[in-house]
C-alpha positions as CSV (number, residue, x, y, z in Angstrom):
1,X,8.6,269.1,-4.0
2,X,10.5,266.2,-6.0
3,X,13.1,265.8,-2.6
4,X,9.9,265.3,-0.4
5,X,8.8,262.6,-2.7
6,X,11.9,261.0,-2.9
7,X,12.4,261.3,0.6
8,X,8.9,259.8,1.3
9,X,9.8,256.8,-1.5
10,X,12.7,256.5,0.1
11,X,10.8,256.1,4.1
12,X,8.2,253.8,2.5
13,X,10.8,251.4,0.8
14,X,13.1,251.2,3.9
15,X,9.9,250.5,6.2
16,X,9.0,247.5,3.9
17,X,12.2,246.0,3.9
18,X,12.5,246.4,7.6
19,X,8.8,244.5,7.6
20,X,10.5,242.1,5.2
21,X,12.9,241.3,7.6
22,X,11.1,241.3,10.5
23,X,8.6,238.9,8.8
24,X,11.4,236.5,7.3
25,X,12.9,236.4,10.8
26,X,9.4,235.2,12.5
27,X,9.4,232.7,10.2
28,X,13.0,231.7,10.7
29,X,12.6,231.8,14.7
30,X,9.4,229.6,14.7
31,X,10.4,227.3,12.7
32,X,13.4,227.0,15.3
33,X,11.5,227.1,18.2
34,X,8.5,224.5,16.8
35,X,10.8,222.1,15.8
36,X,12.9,221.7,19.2
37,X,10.2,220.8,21.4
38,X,9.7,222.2,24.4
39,X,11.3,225.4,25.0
40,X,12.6,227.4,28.0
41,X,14.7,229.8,29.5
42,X,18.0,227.9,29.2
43,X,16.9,226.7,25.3
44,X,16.4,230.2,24.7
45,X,19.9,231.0,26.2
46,X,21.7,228.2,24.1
47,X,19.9,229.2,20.8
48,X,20.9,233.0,21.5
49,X,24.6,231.7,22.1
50,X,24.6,230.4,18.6
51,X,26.6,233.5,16.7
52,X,24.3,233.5,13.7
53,X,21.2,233.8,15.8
54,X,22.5,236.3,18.0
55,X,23.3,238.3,15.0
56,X,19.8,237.7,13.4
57,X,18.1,238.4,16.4
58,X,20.6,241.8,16.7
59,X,19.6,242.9,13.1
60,X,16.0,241.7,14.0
61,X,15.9,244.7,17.2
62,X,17.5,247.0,14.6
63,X,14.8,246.4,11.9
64,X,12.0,246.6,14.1
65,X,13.4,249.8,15.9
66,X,13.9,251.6,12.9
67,X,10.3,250.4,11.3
68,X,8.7,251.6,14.2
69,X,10.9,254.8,13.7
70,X,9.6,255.9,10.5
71,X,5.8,254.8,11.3
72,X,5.5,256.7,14.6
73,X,7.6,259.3,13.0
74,X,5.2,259.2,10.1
75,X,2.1,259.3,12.0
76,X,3.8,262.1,14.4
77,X,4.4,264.5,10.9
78,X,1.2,263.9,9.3
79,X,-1.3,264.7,12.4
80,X,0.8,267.0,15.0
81,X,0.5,270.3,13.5
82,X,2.5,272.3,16.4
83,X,6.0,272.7,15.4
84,X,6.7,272.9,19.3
85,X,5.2,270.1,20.0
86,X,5.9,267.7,17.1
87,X,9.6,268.6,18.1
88,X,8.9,266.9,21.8
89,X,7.2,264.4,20.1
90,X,10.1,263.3,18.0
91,X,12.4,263.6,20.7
92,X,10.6,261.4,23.8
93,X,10.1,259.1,20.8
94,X,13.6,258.9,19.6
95,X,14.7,259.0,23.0
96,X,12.2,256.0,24.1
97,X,13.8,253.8,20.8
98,X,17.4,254.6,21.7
99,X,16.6,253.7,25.5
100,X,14.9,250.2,24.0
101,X,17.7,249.7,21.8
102,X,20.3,250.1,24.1
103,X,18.6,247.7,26.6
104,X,18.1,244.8,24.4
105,X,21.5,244.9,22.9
106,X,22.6,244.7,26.7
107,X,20.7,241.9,27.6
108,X,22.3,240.4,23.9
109,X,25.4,241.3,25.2
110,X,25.0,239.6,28.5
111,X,23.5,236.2,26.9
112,X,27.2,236.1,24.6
113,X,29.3,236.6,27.7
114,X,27.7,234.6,30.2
């Protein structure tokens, strides 16, 4: 019993960093975005150019990947109640982060080396 607590503290405290994170990066990119004026695609480009914001915006897709990770995962554990299908469950939703993941650090990537 005392691992499934510490494993659920330890869930709960890396979802609210992750929301931490998330919520000190909005911040961070509307603050850049209200004070440049008007913004489009090729403002966007330059600002994700900058090597600090491509890395903040890089641990920014990680954070909110893995918070929405442990909530679904969460949600998935408390109210599916079919091993069989909790397994699927986990697995089309891993699969669907992964496949989100790997797309957006792709575009990322494309934005550096263009």
């Amino acid at each position: 019993m005392t691992e499934q607590v510490a494993s659920g503290l330890r869930a709960w405290t890396m979802q609210r960093l992750s929301a931490l994170y998330i919520l000190v990066f909005t911040v961070y990119a509307g603050f850049c975005f209200a004070t440049r004026g008007a913004t489009g695609f090729d403002q966007w480009v330059s600002w994700l150019r900058d090597p600090f914001n491509n890395i903040t915006v890089g641990l920014f897709i990680l954070a909110l990947l893995f918070h929405a990770w442990v909530g679904s995962r969460d949600i998935i554990l408390d109210y599916v109640k079919a091993p069989g299908l909790r397994l699927v469950m986990l697995a089309v939703l891993a699969f669907l982060l992964i496949a989100m993941g790997l797309w957006e650090f792709k575009v990322l990537l494309t934005i550096v080396v263009r």
